[in-house]
KOLBA-925192 format. One line per field, with one value per residue: residue number from 1; residue in one letter; x, y, z of N, C-alpha, C in turn. Coordinates in Angstrom, 3 decimals, always signed. Each point is the difference from the previous one (the first is absolute). Layout:
num <- NUM / ...
residuo <- A / ...
nu <- X / ...
nv <- Y / ...
nw <- Z / ...
cau <- X / ...
cav <- Y / ...
caw <- Z / ...
cu <- X / ...
cv <- Y / ...
cw <- Z / ...
***
This chain:
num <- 1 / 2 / 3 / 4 / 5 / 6 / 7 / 8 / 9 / 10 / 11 / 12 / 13 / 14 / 15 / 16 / 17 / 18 / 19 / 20 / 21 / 22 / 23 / 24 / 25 / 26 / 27 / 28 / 29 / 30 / 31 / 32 / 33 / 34 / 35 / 36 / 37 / 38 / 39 / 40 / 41 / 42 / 43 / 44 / 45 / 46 / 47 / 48 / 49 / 50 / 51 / 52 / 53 / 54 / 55 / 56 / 57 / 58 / 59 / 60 / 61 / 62 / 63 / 64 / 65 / 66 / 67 / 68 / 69 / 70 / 71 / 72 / 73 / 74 / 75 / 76 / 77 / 78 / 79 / 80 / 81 / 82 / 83 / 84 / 85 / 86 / 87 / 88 / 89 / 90 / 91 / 92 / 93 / 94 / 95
residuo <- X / X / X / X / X / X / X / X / X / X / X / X / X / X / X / X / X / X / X / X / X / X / X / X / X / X / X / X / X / X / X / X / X / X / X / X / X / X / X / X / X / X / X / X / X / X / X / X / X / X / X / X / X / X / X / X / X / X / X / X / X / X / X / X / X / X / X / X / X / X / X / X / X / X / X / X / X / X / X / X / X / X / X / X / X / X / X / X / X / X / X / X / X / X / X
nu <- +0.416 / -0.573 / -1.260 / +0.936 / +1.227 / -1.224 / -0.510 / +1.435 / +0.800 / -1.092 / +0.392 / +1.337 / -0.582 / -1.135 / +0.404 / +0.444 / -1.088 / +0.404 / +0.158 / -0.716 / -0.265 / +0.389 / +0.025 / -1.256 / -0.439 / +0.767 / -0.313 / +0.630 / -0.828 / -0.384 / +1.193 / +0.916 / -1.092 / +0.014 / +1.633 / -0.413 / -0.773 / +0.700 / +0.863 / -1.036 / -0.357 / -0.686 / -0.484 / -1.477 / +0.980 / +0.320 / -1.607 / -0.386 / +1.416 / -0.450 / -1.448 / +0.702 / +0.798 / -1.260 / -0.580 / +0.714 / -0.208 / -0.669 / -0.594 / +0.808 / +1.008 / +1.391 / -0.120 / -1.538 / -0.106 / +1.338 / -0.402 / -1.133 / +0.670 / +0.376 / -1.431 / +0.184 / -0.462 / +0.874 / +0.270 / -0.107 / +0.291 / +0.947 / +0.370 / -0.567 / +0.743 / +0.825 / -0.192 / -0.488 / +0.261 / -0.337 / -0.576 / +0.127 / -0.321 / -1.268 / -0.192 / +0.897 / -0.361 / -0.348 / +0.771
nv <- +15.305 / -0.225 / +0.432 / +0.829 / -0.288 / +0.052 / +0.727 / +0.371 / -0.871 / +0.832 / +1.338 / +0.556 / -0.204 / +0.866 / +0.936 / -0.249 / +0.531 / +1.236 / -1.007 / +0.213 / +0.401 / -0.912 / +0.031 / +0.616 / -0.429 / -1.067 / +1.647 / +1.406 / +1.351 / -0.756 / -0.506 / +0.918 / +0.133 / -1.150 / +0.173 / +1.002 / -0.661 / -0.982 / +1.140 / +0.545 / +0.908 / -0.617 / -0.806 / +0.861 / +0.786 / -0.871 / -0.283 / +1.399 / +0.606 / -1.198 / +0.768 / +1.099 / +0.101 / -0.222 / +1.290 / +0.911 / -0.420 / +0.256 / +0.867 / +0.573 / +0.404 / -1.393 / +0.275 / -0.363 / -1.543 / +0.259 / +1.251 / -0.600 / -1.092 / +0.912 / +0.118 / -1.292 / +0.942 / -1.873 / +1.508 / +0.976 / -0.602 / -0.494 / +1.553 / +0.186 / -1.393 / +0.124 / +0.609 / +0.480 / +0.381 / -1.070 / +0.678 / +1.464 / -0.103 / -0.066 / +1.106 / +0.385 / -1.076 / +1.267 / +1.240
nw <- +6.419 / -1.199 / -0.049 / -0.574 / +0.874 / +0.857 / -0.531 / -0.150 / +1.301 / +0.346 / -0.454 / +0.923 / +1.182 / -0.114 / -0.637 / +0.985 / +0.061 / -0.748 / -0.348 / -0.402 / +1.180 / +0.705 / -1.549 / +0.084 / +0.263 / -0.770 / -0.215 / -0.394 / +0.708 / -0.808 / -0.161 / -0.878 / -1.434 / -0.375 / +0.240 / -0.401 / -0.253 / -0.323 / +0.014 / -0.618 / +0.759 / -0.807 / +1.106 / -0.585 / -0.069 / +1.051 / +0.190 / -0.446 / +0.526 / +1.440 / +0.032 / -0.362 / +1.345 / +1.076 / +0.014 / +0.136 / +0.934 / -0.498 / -0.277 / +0.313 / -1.194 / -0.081 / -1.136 / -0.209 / -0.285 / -0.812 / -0.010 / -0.253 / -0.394 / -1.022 / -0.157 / -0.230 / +1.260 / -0.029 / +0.249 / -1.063 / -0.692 / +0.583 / +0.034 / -1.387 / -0.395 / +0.391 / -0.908 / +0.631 / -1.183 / +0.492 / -1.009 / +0.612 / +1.405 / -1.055 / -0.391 / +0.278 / +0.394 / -1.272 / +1.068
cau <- -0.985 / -1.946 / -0.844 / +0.342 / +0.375 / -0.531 / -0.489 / +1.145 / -0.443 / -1.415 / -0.687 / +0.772 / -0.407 / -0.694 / +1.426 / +1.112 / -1.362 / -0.125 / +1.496 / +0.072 / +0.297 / +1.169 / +1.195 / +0.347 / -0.315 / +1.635 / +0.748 / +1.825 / -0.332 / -0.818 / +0.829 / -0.534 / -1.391 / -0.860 / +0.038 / -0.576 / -1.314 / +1.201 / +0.520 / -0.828 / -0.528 / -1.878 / -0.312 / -0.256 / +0.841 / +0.876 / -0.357 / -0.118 / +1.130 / +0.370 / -0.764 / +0.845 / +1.339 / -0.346 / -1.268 / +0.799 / +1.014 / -0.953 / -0.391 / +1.254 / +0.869 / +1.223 / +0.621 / -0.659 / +0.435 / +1.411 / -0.545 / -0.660 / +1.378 / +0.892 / -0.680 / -0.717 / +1.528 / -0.278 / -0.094 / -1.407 / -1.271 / +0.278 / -0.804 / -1.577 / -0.446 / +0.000 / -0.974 / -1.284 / -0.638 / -1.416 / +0.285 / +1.505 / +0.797 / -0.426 / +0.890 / +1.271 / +0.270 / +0.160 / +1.212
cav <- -0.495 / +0.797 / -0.652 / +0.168 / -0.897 / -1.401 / -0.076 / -0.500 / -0.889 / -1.038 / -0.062 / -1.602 / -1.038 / -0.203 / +0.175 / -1.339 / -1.280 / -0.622 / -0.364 / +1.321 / +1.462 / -0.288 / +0.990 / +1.607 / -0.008 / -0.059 / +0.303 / +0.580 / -0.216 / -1.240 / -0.778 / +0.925 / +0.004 / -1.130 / +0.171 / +0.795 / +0.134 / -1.408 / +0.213 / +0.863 / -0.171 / +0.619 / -1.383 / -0.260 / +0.176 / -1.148 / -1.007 / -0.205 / -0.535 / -0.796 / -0.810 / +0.930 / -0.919 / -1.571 / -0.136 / +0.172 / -0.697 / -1.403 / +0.494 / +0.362 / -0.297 / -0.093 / +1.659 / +0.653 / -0.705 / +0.155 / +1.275 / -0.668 / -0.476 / +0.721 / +1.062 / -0.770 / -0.150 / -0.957 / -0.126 / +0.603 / -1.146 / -1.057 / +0.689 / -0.201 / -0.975 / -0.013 / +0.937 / -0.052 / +0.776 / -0.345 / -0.135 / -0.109 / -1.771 / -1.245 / +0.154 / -0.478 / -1.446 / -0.889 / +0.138
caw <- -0.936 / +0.594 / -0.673 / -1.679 / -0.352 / +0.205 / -0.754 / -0.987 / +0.197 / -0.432 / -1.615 / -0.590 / -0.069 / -0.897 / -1.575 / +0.486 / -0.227 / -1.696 / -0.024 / -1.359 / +0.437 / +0.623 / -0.885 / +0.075 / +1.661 / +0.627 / -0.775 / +0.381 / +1.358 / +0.601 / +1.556 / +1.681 / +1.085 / +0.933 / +1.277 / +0.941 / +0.338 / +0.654 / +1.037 / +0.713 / +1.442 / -0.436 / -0.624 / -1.102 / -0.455 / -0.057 / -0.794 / -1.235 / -0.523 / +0.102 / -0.875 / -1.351 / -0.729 / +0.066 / -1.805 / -1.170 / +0.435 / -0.384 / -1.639 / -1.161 / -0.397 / +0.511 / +0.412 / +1.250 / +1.871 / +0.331 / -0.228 / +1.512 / +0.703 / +0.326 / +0.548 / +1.808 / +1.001 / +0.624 / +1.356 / +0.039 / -0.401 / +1.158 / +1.231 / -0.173 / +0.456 / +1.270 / +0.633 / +0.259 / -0.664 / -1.077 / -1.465 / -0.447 / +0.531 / -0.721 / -1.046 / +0.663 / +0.014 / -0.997 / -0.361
cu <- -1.377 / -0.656 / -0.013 / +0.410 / -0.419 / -0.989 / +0.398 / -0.269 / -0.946 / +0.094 / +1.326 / -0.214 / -1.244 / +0.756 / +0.518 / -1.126 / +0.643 / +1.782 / +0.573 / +0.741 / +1.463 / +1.114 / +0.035 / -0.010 / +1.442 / +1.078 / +1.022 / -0.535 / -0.639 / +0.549 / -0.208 / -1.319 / -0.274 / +0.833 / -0.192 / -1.606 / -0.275 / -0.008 / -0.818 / -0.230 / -1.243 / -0.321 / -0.492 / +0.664 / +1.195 / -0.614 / +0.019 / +1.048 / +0.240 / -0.703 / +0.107 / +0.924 / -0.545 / -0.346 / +1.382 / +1.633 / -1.030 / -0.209 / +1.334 / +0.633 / +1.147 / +0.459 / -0.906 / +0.294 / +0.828 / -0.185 / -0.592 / +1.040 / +0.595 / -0.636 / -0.316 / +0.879 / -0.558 / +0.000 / -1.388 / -1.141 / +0.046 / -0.947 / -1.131 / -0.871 / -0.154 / -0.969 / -1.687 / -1.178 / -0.860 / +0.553 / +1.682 / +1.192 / -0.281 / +0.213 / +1.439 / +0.275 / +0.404 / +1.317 / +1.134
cv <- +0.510 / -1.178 / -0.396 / -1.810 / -1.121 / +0.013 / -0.594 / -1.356 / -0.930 / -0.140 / -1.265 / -1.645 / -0.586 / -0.241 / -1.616 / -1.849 / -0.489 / +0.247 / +0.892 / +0.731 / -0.214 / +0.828 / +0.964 / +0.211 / -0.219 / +0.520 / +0.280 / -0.179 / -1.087 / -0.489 / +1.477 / +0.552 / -0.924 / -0.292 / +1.190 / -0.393 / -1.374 / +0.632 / +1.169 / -0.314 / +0.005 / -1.523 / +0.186 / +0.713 / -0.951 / -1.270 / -0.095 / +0.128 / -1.263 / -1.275 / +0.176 / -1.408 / -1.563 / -0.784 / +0.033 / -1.811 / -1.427 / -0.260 / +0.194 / -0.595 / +0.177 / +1.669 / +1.060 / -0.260 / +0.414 / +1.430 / +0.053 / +0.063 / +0.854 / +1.350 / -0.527 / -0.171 / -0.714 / +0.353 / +0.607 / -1.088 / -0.598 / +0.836 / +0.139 / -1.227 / +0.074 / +1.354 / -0.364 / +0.750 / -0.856 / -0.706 / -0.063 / -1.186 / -0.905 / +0.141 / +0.255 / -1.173 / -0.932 / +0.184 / -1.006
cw <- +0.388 / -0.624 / -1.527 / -0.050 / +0.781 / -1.594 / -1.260 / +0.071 / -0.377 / -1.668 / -0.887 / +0.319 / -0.913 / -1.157 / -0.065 / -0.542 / -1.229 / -0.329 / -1.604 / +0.855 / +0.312 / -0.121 / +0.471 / +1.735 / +1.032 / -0.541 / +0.731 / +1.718 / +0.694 / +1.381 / +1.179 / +0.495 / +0.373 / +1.227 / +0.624 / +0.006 / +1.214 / +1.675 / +0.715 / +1.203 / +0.260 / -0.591 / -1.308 / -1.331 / -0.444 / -0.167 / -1.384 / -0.845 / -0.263 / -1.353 / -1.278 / -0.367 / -0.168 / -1.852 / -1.091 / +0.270 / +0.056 / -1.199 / -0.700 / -0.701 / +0.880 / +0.244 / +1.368 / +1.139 / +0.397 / +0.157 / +1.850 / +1.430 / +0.634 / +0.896 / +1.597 / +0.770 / +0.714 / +2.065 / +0.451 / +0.108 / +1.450 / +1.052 / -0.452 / +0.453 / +1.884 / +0.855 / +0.416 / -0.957 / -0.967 / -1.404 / -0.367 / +0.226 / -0.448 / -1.655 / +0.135 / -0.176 / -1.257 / -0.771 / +0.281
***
């Protein structure tokens, strides 16, 4: 990954504010990018996955959450929380 896709990142979480977007935003690839941005090795890369799935899994429709769900690997999350990284271990928590 480069910079292209921390950037990705940022511009979907912004996208993710307004629940209009939802549709197009979880589409066919939706589950496998957000676990790859999830599972990055680049805290802010993987926050903003994380805050990707937090917004759309708050905000959503049954079908997003469940979309969400299926993108959040409940072990990933467990080692974010438990990490020392600031933001990310505290966003984490709401998984």
């Amino acid at each position: 990954m480069n910079g292209y896709e921390k950037w990705i990142g940022i511009a979907l979480s912004g996208l993710a504010e307004n629940v209009k977007n939802h549709a197009d935003i979880v589409g066919e690839d939706f589950i496998k990018q957000l676990t790859i941005l999830i599972e990055y090795n680049d805290e802010d890369v993987s926050e903003k996955g994380i805050m990707l799935a937090l917004i759309l899994f708050e905000f959503g429709t049954d079908e997003t959450q469940q979309k969400v769900k299926e993108a959040v690997i409940q072990r990933r999350i467990r080692e974010l929380i438990s990490s020392d990284e600031g933001n990310i271990a505290k966003i984490a928590l709401f998984f």
